[in-house]
C-alpha atoms as an extended CHARMM CRD file, in Angstrom:
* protein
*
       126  EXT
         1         1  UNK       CA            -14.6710000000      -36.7570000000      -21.1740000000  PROA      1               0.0000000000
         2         2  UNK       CA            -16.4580000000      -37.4190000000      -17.9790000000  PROA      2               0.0000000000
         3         3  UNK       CA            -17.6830000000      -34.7160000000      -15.8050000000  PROA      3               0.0000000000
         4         4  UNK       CA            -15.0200000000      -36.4910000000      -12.6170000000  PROA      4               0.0000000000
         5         5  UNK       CA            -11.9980000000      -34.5480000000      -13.6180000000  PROA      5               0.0000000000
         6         6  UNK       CA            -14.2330000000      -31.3550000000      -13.8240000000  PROA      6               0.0000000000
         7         7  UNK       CA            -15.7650000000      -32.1240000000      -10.0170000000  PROA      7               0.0000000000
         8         8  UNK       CA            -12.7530000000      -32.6940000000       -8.6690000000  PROA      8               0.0000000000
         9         9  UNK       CA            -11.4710000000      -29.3210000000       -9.7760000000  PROA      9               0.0000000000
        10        10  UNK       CA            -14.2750000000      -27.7010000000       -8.1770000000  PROA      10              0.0000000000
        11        11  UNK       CA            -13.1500000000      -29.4160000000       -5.1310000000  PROA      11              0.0000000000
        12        12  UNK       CA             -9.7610000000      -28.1710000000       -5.2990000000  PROA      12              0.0000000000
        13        13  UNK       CA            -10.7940000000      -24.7840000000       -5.5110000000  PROA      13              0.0000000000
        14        14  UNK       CA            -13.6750000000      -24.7320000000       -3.5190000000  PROA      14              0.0000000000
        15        15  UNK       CA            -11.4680000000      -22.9540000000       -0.6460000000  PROA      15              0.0000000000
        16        16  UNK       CA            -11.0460000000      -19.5260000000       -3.3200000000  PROA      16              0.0000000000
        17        17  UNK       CA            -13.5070000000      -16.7430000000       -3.1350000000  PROA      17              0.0000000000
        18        18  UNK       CA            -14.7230000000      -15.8750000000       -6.4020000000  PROA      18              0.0000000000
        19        19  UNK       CA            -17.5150000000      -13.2640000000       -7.5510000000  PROA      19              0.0000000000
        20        20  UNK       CA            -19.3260000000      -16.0490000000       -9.4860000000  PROA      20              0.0000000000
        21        21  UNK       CA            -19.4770000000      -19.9730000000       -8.8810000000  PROA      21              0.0000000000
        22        22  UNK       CA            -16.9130000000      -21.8050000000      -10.5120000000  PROA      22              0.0000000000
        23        23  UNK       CA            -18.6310000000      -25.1090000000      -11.2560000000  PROA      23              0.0000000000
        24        24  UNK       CA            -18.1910000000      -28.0610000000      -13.0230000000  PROA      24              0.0000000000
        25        25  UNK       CA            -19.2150000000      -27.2030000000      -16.3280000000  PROA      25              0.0000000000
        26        26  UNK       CA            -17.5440000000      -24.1000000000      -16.3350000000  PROA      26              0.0000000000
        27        27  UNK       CA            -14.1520000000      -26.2150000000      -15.8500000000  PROA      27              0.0000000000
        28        28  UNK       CA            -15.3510000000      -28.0030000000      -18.9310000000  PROA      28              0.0000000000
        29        29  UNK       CA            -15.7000000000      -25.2220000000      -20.8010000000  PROA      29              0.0000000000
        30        30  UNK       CA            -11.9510000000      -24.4360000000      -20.1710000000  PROA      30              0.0000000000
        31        31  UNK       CA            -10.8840000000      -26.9680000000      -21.8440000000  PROA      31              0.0000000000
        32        32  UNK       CA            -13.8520000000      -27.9280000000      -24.5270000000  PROA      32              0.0000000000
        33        33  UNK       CA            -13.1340000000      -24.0120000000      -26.0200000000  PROA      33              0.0000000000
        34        34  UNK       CA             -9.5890000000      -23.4180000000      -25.6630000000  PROA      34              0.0000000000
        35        35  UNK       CA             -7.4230000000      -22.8490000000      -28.4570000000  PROA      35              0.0000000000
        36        36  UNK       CA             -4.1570000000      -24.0050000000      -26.8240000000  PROA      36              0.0000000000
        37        37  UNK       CA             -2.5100000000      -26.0930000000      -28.9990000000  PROA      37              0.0000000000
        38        38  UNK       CA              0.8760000000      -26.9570000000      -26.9920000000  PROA      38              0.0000000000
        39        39  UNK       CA              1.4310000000      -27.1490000000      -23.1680000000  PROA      39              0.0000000000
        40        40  UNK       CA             -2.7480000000      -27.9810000000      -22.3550000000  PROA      40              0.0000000000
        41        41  UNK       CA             -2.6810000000      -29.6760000000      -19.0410000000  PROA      41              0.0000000000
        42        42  UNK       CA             -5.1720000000      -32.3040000000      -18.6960000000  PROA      42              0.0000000000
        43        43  UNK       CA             -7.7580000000      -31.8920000000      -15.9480000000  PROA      43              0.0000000000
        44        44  UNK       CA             -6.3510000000      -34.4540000000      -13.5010000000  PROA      44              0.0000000000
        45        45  UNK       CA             -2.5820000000      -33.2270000000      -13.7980000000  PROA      45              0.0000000000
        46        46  UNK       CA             -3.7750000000      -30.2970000000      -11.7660000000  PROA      46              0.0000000000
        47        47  UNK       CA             -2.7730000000      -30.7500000000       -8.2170000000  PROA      47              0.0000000000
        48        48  UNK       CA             -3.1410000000      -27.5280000000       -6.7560000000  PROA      48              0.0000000000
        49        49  UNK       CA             -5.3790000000      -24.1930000000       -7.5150000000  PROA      49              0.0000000000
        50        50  UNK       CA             -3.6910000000      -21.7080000000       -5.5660000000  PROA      50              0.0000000000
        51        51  UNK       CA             -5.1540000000      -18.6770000000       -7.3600000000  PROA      51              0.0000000000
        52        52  UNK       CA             -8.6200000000      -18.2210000000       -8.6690000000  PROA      52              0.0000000000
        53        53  UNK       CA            -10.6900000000      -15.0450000000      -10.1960000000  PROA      53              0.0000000000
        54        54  UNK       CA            -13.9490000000      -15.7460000000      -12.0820000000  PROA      54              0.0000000000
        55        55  UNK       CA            -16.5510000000      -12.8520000000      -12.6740000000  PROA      55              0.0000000000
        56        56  UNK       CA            -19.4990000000      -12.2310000000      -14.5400000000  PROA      56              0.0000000000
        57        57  UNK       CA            -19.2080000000       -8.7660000000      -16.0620000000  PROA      57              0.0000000000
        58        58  UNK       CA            -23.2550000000       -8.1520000000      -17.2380000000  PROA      58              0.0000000000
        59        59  UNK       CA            -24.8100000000      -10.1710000000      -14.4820000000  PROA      59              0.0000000000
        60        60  UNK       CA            -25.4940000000      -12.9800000000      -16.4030000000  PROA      60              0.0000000000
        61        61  UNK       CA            -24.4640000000      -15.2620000000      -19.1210000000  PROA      61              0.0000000000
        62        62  UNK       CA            -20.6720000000      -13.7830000000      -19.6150000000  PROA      62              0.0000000000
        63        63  UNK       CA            -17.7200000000      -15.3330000000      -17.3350000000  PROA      63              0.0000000000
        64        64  UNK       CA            -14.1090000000      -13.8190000000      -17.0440000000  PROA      64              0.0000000000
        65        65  UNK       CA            -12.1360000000      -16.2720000000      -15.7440000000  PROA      65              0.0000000000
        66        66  UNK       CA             -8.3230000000      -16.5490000000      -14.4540000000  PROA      66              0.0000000000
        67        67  UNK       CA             -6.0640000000      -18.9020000000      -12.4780000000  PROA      67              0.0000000000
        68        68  UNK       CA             -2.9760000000      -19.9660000000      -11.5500000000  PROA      68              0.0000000000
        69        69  UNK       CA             -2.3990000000      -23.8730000000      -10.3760000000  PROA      69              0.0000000000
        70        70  UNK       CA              0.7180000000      -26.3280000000      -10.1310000000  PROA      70              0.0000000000
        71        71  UNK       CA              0.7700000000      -29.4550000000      -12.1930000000  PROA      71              0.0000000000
        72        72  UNK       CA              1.9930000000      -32.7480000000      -10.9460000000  PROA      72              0.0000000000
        73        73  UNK       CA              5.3610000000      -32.1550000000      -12.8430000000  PROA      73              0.0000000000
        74        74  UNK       CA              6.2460000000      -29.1940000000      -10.6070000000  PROA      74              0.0000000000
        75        75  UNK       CA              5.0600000000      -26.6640000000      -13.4950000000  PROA      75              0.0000000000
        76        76  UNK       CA              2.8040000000      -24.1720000000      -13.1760000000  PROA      76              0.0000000000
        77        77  UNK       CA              0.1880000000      -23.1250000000      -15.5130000000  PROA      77              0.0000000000
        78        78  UNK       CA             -2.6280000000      -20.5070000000      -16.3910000000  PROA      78              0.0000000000
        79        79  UNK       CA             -5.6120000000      -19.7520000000      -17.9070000000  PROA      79              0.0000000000
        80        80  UNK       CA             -7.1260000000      -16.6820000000      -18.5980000000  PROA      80              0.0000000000
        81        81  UNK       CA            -10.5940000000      -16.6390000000      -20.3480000000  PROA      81              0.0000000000
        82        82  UNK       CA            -14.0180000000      -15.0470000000      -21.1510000000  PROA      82              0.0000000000
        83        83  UNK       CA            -17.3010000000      -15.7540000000      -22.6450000000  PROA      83              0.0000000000
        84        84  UNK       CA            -19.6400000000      -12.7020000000      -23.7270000000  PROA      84              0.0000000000
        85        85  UNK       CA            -23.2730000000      -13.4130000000      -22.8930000000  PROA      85              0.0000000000
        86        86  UNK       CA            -23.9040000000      -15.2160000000      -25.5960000000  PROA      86              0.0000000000
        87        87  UNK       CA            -21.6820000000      -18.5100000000      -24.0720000000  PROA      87              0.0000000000
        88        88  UNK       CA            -18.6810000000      -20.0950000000      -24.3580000000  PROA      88              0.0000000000
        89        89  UNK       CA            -20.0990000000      -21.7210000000      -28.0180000000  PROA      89              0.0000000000
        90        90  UNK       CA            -20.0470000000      -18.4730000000      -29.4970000000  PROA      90              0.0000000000
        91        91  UNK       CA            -17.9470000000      -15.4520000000      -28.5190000000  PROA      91              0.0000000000
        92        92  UNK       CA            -15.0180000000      -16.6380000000      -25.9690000000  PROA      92              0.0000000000
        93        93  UNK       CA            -11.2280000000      -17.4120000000      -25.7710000000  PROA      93              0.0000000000
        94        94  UNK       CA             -9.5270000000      -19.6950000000      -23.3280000000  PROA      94              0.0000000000
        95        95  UNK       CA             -5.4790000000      -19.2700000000      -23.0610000000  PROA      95              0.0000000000
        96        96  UNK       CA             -3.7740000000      -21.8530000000      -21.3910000000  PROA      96              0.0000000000
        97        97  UNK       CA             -0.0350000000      -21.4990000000      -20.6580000000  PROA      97              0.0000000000
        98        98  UNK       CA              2.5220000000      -23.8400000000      -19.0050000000  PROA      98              0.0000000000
        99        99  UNK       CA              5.7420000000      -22.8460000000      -17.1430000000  PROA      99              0.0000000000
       100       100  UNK       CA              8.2650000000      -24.1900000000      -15.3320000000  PROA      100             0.0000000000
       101       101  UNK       CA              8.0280000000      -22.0650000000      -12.5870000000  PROA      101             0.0000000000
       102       102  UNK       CA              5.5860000000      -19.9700000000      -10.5410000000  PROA      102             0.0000000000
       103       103  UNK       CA              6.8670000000      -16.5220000000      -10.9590000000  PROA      103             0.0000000000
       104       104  UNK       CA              7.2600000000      -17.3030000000      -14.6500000000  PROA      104             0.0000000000
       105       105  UNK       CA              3.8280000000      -18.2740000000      -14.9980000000  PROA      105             0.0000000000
       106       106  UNK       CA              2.6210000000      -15.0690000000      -13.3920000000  PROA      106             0.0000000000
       107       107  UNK       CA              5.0940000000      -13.1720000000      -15.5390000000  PROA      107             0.0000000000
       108       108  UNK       CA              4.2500000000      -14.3520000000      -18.8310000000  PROA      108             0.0000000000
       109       109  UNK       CA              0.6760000000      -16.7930000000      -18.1770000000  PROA      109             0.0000000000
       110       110  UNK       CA             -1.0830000000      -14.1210000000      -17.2440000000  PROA      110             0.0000000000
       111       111  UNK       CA             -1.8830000000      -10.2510000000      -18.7020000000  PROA      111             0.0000000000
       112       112  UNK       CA             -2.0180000000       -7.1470000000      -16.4660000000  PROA      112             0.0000000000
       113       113  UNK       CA             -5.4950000000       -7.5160000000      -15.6240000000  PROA      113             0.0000000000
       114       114  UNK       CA             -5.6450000000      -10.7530000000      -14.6580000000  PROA      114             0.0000000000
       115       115  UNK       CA             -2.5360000000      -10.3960000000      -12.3660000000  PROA      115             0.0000000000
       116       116  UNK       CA             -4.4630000000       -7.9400000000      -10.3670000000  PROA      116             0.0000000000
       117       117  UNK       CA             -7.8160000000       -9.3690000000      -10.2740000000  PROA      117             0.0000000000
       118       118  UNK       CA             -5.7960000000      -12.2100000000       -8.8330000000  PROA      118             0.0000000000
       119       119  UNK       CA             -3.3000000000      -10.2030000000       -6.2260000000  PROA      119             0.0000000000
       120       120  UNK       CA             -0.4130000000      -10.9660000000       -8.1960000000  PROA      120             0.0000000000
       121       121  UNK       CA              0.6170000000       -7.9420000000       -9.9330000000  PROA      121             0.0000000000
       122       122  UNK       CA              4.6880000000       -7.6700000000      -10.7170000000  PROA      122             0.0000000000
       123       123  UNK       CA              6.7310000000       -4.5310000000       -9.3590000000  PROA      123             0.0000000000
       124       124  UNK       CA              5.6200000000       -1.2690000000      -11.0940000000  PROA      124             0.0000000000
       125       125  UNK       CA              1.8520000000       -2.2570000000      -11.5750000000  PROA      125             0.0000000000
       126       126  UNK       CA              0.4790000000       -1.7250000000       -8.6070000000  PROA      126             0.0000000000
């Protein structure tokens, strides 16, 4: 796949703060090491990236990544991933999930952590 989809995602979300850059080939990565089997969005059915948390935990080399984002159908999906420092080739996991509406996406797309490195957690987590 061509790096295009992967730019314009970085355009899309280049109005979120994040602790590290969230580039191009990072996007790639999302999707080139996933292990999502059913309800992986493709790159351009993303339409919006309304949430966005990427860190790198050592300094260097590792990436902890989640999001939230609306597809063109109306659903929502997320993604919560990591690479260790020694890349996304060798120690990671990418988990997309799809659902058909926001609050269900941040319900059951995301884990504890990643709702509150995002500002999202649900009543009773704070």
């Amino acid at each position: 796949m061509s790096q295009q989809p992967y730019e314009r995602l970085v355009a899309l979300a280049a109005h979120l703060t994040t602790n590290e850059p969230m580039d191009a080939w990072t996007w790639s990565a999302l999707w080139d090491y996933s292990t999502t089997v059913v309800g992986l969005p493709r790159p351009e059915d993303i339409v919006e990236i309304t949430h966005l948390w990427v860190d790198s935990p050592e300094g260097w080399g590792s990436a902890d990544v989640a999001l939230l984002a609306r597809l063109e159908t109306g659903c929502w999906v997320t993604c919560v991933a990591w690479c260790d420092t020694t890349g996304w080739d060798c120690r990671s996991g990418v988990d997309w999930r799809t659902n058909e509406t926001r609050e269900s996406a941040i319900a059951l797309g995301l884990d504890k952590q990643s709702r509150a490195h995002l500002g999202l957690a649900l009543p009773g987590e704070e």
